[in-house]
C-alpha positions as CSV (number, residue, x, y, z in Angstrom):
1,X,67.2,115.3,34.8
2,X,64.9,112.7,36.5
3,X,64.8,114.8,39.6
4,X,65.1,111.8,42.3
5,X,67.1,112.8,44.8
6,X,65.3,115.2,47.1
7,X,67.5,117.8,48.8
8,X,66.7,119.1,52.0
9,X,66.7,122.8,52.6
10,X,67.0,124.6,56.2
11,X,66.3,127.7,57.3
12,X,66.7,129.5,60.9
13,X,64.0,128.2,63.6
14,X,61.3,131.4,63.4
15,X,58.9,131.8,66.2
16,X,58.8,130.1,70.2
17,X,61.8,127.8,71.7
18,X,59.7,124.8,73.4
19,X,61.8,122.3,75.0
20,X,60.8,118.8,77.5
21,X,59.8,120.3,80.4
22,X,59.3,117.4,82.3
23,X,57.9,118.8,86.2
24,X,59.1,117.5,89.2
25,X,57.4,118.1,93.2
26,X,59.4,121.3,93.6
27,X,59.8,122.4,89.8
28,X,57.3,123.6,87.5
29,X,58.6,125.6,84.4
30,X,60.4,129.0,84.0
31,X,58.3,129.2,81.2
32,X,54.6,129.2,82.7
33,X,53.3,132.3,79.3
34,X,54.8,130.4,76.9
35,X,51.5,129.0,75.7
36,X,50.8,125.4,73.7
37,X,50.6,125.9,69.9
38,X,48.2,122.7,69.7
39,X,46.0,124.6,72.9
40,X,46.0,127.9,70.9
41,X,43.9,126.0,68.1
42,X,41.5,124.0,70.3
43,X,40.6,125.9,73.5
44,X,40.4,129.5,74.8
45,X,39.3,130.6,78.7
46,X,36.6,132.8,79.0
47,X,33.5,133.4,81.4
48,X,32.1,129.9,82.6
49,X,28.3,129.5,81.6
50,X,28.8,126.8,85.1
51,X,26.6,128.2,88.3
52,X,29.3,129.1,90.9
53,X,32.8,129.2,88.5
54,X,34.4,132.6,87.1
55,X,36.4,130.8,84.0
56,X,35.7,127.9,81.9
57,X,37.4,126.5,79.0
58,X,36.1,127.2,75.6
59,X,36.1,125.2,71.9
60,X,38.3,127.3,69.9
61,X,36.9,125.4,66.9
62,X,34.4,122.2,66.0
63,X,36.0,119.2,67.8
64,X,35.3,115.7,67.0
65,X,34.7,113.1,69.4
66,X,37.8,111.5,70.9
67,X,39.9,114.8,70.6
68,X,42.1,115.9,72.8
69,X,41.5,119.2,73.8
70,X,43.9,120.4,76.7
71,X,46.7,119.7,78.6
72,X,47.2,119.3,82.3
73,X,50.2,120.4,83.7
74,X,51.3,121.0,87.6
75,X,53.9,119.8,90.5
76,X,54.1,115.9,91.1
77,X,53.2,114.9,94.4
78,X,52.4,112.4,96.7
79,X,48.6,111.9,97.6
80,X,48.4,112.3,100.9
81,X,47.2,109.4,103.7
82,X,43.9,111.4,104.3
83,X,43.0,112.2,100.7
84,X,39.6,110.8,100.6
85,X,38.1,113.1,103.3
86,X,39.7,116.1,102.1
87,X,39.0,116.7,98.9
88,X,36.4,119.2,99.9
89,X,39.3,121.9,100.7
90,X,39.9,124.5,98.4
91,X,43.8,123.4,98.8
92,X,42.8,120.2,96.4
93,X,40.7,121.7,94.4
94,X,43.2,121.6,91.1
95,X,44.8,118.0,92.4
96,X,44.7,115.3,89.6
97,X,45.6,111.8,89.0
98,X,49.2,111.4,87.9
99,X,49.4,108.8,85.0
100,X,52.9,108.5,85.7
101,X,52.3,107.6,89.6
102,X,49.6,105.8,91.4
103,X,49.8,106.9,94.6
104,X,50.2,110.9,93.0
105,X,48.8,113.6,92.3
106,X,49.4,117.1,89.7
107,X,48.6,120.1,91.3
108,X,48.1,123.4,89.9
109,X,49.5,125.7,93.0
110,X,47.7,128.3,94.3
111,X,50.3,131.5,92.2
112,X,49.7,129.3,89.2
113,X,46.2,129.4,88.7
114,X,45.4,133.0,87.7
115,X,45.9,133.2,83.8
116,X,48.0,136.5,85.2
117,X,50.4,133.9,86.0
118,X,50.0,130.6,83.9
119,X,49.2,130.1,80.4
120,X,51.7,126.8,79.8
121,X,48.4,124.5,79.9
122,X,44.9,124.9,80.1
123,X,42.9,121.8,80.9
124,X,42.8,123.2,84.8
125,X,39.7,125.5,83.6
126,X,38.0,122.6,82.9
127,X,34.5,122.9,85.0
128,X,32.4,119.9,86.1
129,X,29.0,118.6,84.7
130,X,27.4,115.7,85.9
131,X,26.9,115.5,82.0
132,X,30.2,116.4,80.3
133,X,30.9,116.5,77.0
134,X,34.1,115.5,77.8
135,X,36.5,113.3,80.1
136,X,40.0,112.9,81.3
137,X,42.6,110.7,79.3
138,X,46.5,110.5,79.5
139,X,49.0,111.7,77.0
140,X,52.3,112.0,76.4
141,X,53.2,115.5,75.7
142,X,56.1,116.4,73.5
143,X,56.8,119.7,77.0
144,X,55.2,117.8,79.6
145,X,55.9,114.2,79.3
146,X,52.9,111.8,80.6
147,X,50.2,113.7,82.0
148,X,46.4,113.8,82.2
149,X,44.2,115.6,79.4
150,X,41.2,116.6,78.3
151,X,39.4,114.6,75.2
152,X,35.8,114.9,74.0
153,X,33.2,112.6,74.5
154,X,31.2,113.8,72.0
155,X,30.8,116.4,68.6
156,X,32.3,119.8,70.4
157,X,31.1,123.1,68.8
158,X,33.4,125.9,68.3
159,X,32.1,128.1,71.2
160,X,31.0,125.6,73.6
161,X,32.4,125.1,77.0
162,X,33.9,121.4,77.8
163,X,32.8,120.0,81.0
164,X,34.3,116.9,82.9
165,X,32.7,114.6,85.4
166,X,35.2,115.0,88.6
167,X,34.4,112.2,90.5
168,X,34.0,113.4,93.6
169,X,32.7,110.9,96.3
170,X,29.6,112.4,97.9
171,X,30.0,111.7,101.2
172,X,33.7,113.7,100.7
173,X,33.0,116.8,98.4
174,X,32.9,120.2,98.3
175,X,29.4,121.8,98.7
176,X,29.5,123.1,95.5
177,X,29.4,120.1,94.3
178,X,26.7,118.1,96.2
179,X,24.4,121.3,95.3
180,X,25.6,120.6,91.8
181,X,24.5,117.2,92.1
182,X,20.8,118.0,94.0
183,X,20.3,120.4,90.6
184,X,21.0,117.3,88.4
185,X,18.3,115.2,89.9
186,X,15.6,118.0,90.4
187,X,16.4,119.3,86.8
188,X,16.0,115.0,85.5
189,X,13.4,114.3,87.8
190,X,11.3,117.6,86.1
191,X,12.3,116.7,83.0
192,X,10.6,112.7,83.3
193,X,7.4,114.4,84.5
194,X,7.8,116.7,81.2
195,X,8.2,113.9,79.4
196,X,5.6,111.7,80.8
197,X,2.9,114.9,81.3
């Protein structure tokens, strides 16, 4: 009569199995197209708007500032001795920080960076800015356990593509990027003289 006692009611699982995935330096997932539900309603990777890059990663929808937008996935490894001066090769160029290890890295290998191949996460589409409108965080993930992310900086609209400042140390980059940089100071140093003309 007073209807107090509240009686759960199940029903068969509908829709994807996901499961801790947790990778290790030789395992990734068998899984690699079975895509994040939280991804599928914040990002999308389409043709980069970045000078130089193919794909970039896409708003799905408005994003406020401090949301986490992607996911970054890959093999655990050691950084190696001589990582400083190499981060110029295109072998490093999907290496991250690993939040679980200091002296590691995730890495994205080469067969897993096509979309062909890899849909699991996203956040390795993420192109650099030298003004993103977002940056890297840490997370734990209920698939991938602790691992790096993407969060905005800033209001995100739907549409937009998320940039991140890589870091790179100039005197050890990839040309890419020090041209990157060159067209950051001539585009502010033309833009002071707009200002001040």
């Amino acid at each position: 009569e007073y209807n107090c006692i509240k009686v759960p009611v199940f029903s068969k699982p509908d829709g994807e199995f996901f499961k801790k995935e947790v990778s290790t330096t030789e395992w990734l997932t068998p899984n690699t197209m079975l895509e994040d539900p939280y991804e599928l309603r914040t990002v999308y990777v389409g043709p980069s708007k970045t000078p130089g890059a193919e794909e970039g990663l896409f708003a799905a929808r408005d994003l406020k500032p401090n949301t986490i937008a992607a996911f970054y996935n890959g093999i655990r490894r050691q950084k190696p001795a001589d990582s400083t001066s190499t981060w110029q090769l295109q072998a490093n160029a999907y290496k991250i920080f690993d939040p679980t290890n200091k002296h590691g890295v995730i890495d994205i290998l080469s067969e897993y960076q096509s979309l062909e191949k890899y849909r699991a996460s996203l956040a390795h589409k993420t192109n650099h800015s030298f003004l993103p409108n977002c940056e890297f965080g840490e997370v734990i993930h209920p698939r991938w356990g602790f691992v790096p992310c993407v969060m905005t900086r800033e209001h995100v609209k739907r549409g937009d593509e998320l940039t991140v400042w890589y870091g790179y140390d100039l005197d050890y980059c990839p040309d890419w990027y020090k041209d990157a940089w060159e067209s950051s100071c001539v585009s502010s140093g033309d833009s002071d003289k707009l200002k001040s003309g």
